[in-house]
N, C-alpha and C positions, 0 to 999 in steps of 0.2 A: 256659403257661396256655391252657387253650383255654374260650372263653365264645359262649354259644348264644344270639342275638337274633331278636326278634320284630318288627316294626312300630314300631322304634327301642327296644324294652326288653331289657333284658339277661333275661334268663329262668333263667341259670345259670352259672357261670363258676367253673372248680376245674383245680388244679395235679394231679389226679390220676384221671382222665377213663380208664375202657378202653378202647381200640377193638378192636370185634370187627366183622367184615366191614365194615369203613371205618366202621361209626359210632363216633360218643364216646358211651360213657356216662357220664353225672356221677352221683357218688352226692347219694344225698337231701338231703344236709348242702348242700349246693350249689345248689338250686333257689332260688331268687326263691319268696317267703313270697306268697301271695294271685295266681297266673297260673296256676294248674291247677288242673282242674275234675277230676274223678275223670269216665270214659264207663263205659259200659255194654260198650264194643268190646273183641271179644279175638279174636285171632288164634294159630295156631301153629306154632313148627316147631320139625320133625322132632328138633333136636338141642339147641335151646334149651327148647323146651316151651310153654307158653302165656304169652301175651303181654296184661297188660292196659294201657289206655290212659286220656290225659288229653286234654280239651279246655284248649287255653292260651287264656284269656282278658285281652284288653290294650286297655284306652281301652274298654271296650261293643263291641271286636272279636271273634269267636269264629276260634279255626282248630279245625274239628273232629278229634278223632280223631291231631293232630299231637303225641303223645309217648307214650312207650308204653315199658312194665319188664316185667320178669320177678319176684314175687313170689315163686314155687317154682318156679326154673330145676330143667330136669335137672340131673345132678352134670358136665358137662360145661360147662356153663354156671355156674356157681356163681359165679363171682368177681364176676358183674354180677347177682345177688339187689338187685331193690329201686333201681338203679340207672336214670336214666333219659335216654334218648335221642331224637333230634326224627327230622322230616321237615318236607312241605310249606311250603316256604317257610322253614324256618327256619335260619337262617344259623350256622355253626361257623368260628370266626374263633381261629387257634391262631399264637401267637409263639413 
């Protein structure tokens, strides 16, 4: 089980998580209902494709820009369509 916390809140937590260059991705099904803000941010790469992002919001706390999926992975990436992953500060805690 690996589960993704924020500022003491669980954010996500699923027995079937990808990890692609050490991150976990949880699928959608998995997120915590009301702690993601859809951003405006998108990043890319090269073999993944573009990258859009969530602001996780917890207690009136903002982490900007901290999760972020692939909506129309290349075909290389496919397995993690839609599936989403953290950073800054956010903790993956797996038994």
């Amino acid at each position: 089980m690996a589960t993704a916390t924020w500022n003491g809140t669980v954010l996500a937590q699923s027995d079937d998580t990808k990890i692609v260059e050490g991150n976990h991705y949880f699928p959608p099904e998995s997120i915590t209902e009301g702690v993601l803000i859809v951003s405006e941010y998108t990043s890319v790469c090269p073999w993944k494709g573009t990258a859009s992002y969530y602001t996780i919001e917890v207690d009136g706390q903002r982490n900007e820009d901290a999760a972020w999926y692939y909506p129309v992975p290349k075909d290389a990436a496919a397995e993690i369509q839609d599936h989403v992953a953290f950073w800054r500060g956010v903790v993956i805690e797996t038994d």
